[in-house]
RODO-2510 file (C-alpha; in nm, 4 decimals, decimal comma):
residues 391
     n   res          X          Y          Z
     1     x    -2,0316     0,0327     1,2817
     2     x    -2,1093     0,1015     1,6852
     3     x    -1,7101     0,0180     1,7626
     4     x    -1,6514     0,3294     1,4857
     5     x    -1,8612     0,5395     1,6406
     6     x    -1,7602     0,4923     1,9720
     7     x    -1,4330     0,5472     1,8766
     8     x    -1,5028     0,8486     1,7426
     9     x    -1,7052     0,9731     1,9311
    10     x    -1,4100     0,9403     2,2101
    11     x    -1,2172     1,1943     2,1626
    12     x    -1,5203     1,4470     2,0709
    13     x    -1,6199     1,4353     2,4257
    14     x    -1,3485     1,6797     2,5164
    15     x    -1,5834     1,9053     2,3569
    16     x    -1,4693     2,0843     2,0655
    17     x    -1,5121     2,4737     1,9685
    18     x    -1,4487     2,4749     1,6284
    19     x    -1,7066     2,3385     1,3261
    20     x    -1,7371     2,3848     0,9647
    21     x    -2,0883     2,6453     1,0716
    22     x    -2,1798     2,7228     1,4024
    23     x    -2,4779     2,4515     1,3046
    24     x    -2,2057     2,0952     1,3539
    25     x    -2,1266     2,1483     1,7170
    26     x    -2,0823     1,8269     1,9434
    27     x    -2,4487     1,7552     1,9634
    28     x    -2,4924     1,8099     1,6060
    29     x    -2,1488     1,5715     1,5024
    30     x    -2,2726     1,2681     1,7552
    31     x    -2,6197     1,2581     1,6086
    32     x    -2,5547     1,2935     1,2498
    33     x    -2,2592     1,0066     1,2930
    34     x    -2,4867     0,8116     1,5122
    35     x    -2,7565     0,8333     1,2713
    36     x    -2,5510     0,7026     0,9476
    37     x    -2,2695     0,5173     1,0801
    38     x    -2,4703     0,2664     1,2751
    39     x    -2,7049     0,0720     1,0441
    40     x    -2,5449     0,2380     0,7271
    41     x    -2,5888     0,0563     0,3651
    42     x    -2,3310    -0,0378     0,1293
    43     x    -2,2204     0,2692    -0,0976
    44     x    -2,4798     0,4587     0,0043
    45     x    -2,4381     0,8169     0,0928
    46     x    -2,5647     1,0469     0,3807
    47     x    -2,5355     1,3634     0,5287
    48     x    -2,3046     1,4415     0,8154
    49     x    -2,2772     1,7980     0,9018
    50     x    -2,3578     1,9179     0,5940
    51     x    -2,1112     1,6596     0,3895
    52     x    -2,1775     1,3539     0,1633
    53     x    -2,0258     1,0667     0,3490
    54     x    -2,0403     0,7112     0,1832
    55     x    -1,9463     0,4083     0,3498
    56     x    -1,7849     0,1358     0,1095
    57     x    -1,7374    -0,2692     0,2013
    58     x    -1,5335    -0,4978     0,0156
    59     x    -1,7714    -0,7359     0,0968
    60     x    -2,1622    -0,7730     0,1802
    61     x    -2,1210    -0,7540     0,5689
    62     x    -2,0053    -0,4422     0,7662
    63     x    -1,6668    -0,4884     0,8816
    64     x    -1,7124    -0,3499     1,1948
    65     x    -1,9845    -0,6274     1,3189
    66     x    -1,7065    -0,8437     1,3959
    67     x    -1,4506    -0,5832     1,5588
    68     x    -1,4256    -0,6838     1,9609
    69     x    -1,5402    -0,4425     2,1874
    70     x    -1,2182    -0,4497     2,4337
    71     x    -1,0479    -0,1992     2,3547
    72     x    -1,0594     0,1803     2,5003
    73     x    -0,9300     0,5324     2,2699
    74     x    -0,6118     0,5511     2,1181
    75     x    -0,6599     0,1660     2,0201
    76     x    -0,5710     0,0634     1,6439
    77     x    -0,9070    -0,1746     1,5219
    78     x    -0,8688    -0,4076     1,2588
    79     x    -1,1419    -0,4929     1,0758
    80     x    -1,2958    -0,8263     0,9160
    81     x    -1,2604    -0,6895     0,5571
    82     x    -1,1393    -0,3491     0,3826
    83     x    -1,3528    -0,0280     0,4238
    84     x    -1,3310     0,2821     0,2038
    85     x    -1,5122     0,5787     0,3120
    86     x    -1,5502     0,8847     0,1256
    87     x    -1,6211     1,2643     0,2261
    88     x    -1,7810     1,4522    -0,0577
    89     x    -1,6623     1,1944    -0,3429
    90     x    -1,2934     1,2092    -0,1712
    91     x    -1,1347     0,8762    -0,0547
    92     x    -1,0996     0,9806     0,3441
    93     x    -0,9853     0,5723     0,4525
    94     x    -0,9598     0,2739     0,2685
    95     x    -0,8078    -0,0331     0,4543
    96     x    -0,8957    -0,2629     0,7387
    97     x    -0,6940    -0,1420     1,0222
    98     x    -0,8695     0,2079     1,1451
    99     x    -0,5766     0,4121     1,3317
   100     x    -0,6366     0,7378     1,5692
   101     x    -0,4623     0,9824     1,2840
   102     x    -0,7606     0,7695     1,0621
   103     x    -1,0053     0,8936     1,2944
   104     x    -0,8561     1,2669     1,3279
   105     x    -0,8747     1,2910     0,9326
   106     x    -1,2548     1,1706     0,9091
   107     x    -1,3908     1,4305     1,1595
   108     x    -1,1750     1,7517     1,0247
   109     x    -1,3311     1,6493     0,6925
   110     x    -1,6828     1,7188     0,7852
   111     x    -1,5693     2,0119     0,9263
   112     x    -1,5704     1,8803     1,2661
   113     x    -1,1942     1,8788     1,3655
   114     x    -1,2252     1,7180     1,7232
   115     x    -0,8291     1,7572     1,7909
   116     x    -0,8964     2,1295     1,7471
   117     x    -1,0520     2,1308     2,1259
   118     x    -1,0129     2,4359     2,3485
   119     x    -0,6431     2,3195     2,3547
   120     x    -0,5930     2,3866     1,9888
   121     x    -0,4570     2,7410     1,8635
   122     x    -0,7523     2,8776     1,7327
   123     x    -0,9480     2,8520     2,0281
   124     x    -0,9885     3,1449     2,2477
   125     x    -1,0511     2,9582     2,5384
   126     x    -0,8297     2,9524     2,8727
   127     x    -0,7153     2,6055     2,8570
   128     x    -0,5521     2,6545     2,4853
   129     x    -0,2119     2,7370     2,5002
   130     x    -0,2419     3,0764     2,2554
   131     x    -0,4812     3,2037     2,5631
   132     x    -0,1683     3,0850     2,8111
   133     x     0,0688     3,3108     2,6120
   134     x    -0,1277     3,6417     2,5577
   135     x    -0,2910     3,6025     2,8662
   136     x     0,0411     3,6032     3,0494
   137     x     0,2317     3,8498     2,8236
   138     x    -0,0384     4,0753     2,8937
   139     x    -0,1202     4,0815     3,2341
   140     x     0,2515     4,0065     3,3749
   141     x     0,4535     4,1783     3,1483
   142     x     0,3068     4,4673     2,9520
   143     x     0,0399     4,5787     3,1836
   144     x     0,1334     4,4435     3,5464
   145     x    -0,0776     4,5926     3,8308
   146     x     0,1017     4,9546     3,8991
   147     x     0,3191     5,0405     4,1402
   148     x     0,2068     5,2110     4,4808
   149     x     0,3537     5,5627     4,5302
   150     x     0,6411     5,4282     4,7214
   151     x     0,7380     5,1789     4,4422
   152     x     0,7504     5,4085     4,1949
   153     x     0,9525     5,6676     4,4136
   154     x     1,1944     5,3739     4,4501
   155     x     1,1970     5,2558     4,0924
   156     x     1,2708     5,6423     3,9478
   157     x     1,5439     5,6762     4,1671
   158     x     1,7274     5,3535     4,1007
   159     x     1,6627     5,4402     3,7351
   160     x     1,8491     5,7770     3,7648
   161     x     2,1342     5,6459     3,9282
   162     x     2,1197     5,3681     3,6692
   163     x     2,1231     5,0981     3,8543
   164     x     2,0536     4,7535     3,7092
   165     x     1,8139     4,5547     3,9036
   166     x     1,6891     4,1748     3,9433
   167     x     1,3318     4,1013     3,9892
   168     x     1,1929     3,7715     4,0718
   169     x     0,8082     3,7198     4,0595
   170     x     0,5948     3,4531     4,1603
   171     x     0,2312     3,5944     4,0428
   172     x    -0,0541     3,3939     3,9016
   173     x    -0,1042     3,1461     4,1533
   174     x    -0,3897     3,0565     3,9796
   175     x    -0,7135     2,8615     4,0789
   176     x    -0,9381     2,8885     3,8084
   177     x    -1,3166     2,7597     3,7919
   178     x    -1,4493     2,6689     3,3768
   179     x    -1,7102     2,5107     3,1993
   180     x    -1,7107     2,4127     2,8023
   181     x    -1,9841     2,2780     2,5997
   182     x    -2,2904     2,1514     2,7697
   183     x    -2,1530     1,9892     3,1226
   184     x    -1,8164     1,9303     3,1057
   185     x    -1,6650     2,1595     3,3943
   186     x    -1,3171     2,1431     3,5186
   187     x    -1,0611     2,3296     3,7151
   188     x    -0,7243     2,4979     3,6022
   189     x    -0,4372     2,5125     3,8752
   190     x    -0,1010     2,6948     3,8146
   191     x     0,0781     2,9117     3,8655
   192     x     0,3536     3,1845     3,6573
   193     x     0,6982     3,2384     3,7527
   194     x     0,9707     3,4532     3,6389
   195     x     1,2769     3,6848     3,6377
   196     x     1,3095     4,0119     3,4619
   197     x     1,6728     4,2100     3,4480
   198     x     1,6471     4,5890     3,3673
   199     x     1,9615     4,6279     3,1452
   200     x     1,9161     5,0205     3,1131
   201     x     1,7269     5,3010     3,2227
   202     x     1,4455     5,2268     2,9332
   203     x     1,5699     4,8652     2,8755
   204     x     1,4847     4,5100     3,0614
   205     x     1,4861     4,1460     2,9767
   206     x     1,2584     3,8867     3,0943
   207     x     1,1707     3,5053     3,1147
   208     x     0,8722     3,3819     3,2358
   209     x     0,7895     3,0323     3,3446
   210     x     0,4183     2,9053     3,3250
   211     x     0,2432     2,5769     3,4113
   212     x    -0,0850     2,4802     3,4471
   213     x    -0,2878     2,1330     3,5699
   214     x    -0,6312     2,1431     3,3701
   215     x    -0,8769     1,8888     3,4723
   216     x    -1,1913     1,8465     3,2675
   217     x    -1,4968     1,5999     3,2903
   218     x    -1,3200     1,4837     2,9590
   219     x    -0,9670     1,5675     2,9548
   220     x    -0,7176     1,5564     3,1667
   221     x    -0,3632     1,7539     3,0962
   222     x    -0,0033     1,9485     3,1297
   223     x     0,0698     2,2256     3,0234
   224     x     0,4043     2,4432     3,0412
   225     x     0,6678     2,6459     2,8535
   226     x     0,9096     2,9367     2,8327
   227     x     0,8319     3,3156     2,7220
   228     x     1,1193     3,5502     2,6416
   229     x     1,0527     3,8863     2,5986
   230     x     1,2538     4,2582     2,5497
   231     x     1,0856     4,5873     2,6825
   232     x     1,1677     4,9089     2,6068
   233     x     1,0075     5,2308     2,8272
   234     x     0,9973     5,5429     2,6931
   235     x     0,9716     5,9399     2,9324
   236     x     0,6941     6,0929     2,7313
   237     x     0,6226     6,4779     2,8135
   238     x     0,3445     6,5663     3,0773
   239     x     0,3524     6,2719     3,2578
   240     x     0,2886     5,9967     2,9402
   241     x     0,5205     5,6857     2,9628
   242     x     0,5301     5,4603     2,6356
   243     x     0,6415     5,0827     2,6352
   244     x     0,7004     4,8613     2,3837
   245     x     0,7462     4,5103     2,3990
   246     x     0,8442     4,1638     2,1736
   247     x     0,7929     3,8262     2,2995
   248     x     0,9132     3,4989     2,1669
   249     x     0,7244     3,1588     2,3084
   250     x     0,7462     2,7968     2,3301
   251     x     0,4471     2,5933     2,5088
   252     x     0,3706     2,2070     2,5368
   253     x     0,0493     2,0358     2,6262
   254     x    -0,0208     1,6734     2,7308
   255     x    -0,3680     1,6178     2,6987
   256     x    -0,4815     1,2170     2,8239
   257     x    -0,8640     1,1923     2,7536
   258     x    -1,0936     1,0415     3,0346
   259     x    -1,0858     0,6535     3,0707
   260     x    -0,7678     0,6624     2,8101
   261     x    -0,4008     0,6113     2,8853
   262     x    -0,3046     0,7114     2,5968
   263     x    -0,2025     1,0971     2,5826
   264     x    -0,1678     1,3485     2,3158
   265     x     0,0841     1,5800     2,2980
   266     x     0,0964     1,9122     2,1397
   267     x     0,4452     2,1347     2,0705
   268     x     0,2915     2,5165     2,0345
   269     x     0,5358     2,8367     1,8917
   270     x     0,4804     3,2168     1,8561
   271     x     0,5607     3,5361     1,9035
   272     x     0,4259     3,9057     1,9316
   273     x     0,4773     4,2591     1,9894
   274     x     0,2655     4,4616     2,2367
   275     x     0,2432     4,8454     2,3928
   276     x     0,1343     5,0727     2,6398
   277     x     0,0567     5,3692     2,6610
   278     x    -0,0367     5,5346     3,0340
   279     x    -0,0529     5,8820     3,2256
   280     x     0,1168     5,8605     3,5546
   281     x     0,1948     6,2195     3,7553
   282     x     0,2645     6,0579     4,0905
   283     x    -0,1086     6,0968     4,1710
   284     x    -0,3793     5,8575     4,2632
   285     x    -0,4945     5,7627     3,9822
   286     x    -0,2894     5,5747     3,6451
   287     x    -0,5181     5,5354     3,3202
   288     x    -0,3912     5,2910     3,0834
   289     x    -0,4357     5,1973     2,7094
   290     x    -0,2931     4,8781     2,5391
   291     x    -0,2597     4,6851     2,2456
   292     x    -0,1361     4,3555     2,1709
   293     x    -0,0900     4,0967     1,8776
   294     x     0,0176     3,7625     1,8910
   295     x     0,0650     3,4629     1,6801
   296     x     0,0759     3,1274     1,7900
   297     x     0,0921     2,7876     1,6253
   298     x     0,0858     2,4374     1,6718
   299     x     0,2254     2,0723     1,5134
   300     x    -0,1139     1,9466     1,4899
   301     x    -0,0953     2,0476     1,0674
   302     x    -0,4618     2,1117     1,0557
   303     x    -0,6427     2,3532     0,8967
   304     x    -0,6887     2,5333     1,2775
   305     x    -0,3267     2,4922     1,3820
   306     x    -0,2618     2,8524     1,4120
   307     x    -0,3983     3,2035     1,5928
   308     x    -0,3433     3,5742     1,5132
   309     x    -0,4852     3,7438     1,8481
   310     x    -0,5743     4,1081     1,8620
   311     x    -0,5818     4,2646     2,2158
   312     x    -0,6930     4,5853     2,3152
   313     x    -0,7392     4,7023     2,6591
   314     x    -0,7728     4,9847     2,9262
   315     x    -0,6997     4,9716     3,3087
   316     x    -0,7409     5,2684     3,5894
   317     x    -0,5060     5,2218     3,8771
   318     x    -0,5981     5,4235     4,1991
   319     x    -0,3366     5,4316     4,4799
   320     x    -0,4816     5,3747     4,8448
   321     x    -0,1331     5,5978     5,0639
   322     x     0,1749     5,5056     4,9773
   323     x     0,1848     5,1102     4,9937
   324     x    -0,1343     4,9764     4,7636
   325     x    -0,3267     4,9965     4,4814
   326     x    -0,6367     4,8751     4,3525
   327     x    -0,6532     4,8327     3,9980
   328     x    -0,9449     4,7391     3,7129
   329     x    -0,9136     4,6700     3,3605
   330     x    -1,1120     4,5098     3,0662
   331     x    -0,9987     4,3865     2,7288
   332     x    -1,1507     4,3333     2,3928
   333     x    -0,9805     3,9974     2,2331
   334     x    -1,0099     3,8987     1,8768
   335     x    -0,9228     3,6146     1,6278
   336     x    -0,8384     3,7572     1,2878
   337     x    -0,7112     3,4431     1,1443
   338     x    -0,8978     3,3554     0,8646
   339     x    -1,0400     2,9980     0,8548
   340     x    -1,1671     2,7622     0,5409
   341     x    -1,3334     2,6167     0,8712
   342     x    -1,5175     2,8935     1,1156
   343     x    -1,4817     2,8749     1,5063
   344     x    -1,7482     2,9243     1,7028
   345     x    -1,6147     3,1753     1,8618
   346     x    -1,3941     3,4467     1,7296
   347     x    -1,4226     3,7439     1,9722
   348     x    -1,4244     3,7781     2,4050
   349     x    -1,4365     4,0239     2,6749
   350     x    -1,1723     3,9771     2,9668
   351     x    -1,2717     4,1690     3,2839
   352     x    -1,0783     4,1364     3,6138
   353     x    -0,9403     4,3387     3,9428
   354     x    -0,6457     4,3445     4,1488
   355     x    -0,4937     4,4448     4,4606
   356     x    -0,1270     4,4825     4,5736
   357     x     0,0075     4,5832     4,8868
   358     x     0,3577     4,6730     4,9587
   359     x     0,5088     4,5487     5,3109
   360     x     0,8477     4,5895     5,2785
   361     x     1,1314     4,7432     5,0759
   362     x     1,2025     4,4462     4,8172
   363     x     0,8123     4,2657     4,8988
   364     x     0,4932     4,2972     4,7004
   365     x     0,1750     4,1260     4,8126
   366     x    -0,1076     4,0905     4,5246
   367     x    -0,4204     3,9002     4,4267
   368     x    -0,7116     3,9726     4,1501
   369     x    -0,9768     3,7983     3,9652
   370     x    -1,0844     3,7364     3,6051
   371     x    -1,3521     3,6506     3,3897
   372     x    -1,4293     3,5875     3,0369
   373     x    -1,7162     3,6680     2,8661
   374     x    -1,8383     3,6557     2,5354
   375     x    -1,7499     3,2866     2,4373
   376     x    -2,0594     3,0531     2,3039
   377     x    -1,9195     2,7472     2,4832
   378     x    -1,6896     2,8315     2,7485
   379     x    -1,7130     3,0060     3,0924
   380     x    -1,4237     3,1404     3,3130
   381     x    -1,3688     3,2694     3,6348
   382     x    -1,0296     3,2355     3,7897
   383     x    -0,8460     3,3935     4,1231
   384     x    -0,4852     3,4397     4,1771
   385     x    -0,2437     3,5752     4,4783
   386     x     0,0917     3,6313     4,3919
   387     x     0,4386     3,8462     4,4963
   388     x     0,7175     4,0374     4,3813
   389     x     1,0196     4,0664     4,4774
   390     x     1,3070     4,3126     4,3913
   391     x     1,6633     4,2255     4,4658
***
């Protein structure tokens, strides 16, 4: 039974955020495994995370006593005789060749999902790729830093003479520092690119381009997509501006666990609708409010294969002459999907600044910092420089 555990026990080291109670984290999942599976008894039962788990051999030895120990993750084991194992009374595996989908269906039913990692769509961590999308739909699209006094002189009168302008921007040059669980730190590297085409005076179209390197203790993986989006801006009276916008997604994730070669991919699709409301009389300062929803969801067909993020937000702009700004802003995110299994976390805080600095006609100069707070078992704090350009 040490070759089962270790197996799965494999994948759970890329530290998941998502149990059946807040009670079954990692910790609680290794022990409780460690403590049955090892020296368990024919057909008797014991308690894993809360669950009856029974462990049935065809014969009178445990089939995995014989199993060779050369082998590494992703590896298909075939056992000396057939096993059955049962989760609350409910056949889980019965056969003698143990398979990684074999392993994926014991842990999600104790509760303890371990594909549904901080990649997964329920979590609300940076490295999932639901964060990727509202993350980026938020900051880059919806509430980008605002423009100096000079931009936005420019921008009106292009807009009254109706022209129809290209924008290309390179933003989110991203290093960002993280932690999740107990000591599994990595880095996230990317960066966000993407062209926007204002159709109208209150219409423009977008694509955006994001990928990401993310480097855990336990994980390694890819991570890239498209996000389309229409925005419509709205004149309000005494200086109030309105935008609304919809965004349609596509990401995919190759995750290849530590000391593995075998990776794991994930196909994620979504969609949302976001606005803005903001007070802008050509002064210093810009106040801001937003709010944003988005859905995401993933191929993994698990009971956590799917998000439902609620965003709301303020930012204060404060123009430094005519070429920067320095801008704050702080956001309130929250999971309303409802789960048959609870993450850990459900709720955040985002908090961040940024600067830009205009030094030329078509060139913007920018560069901020973020950090999450809130989350149980995962820490952020990421950096980014970045540009515009308007053609």
């Amino acid at each position: 039974m040490k070759k089962f555990l270790s197996l799965a026990l494999g994948l759970s080291a890329s530290v998941c955020s998502y149990t059946a109670s807040a009670a079954c984290d990692a910790a609680t999942y290794a022990q409780e495994v460690q403590s049955t599976a090892i020296d368990s008894i024919n057909g008797i039962s014991y308690s894993v995370c809360g669950h009856d788990v029974e462990y049935i051999f065809s014969g009178s030895d445990n089939p995995f006593d014989f199993v060779s120990t050369s082998y590494q993750y992703g590896d298909d084991i075939l056992l000396s005789e057939v096993l059955t194992i049962k989760v609350d009374g409910e056949v889980i595996f019965e056969g003698d060749i143990i398979t990684t989908e074999d392993y994926q269906r014991f842990a999600e039913a104790i509760g303890f999902g371990f594909f549904q990692d901080n990649l997964g769509s329920a979590s609300l961590a940076s490295s999932s790729s639901s964060f990727r999308v509202s993350d980026t739909i938020y900051t880059q699209v919806v509430n980008p830093i605002t423009l100096s006094k000079s931009e936005k002189a420019k921008e009106e009168k292009a807009k009254e003479k109706n022209m129809r302008t290209m924008q290309f921007f390179m933003a989110d040059l991203k290093y960002e520092r993280a932690k999740q669980g107990g000591n599994d730190d990595g880095n996230i590297v990317g960066f966000t690119a993407g062209v926007s085409y204002d159709l109208s005076k209150n219409i423009s179209l977008g694509v955006v381009l994001p990928y990401d390197y993310i480097d855990f203790n336990s994980y390694q993986a890819h991570r890239t997509g498209l996000i389309g989006y229409v925005k419509h801006t709205l004149k309000l009276a005494h200086n109030f501006e309105l935008s609304n916008t919809l965004n349609t997604n596509y990401i995919f994730t190759s995750m290849t666990p530590t000391n593995s070669n075998q990776s794991i991919d994930r196909h994620t699709g979504g969609g949302g609708f976001s606005t803005r409301l903001s007070y802008d009389s050509k002064g210093a300062f810009v106040p801001a409010a937003i709010f944003s929803i988005q859905h995401n969801q993933d191929d993994s067909a698990t009971e956590l294969d799917n998000q439902t993020l609620v965003k709301l937000g303020s930012s204060l702009s404060y123009r430094i002459g005519d070429n920067a700004v320095i801008q704050v802003s702080g956001a309130w995110n929250k999971n309303i999907t409802e789960y048959s299994v609870n993450p850990v976390d459900d709720d955040f805080f985002d908090i961040g600044g940024e600067v830009s600095w205009k030094i030329s006609e078509e060139w913007q100069l920018k560069g901020g910092y973020k950090t999450m707070q809130g989350l149980k078992n995962y820490q952020s704090n990421s950096f980014y420089i970045g540009s515009t350009v308007a053609f």
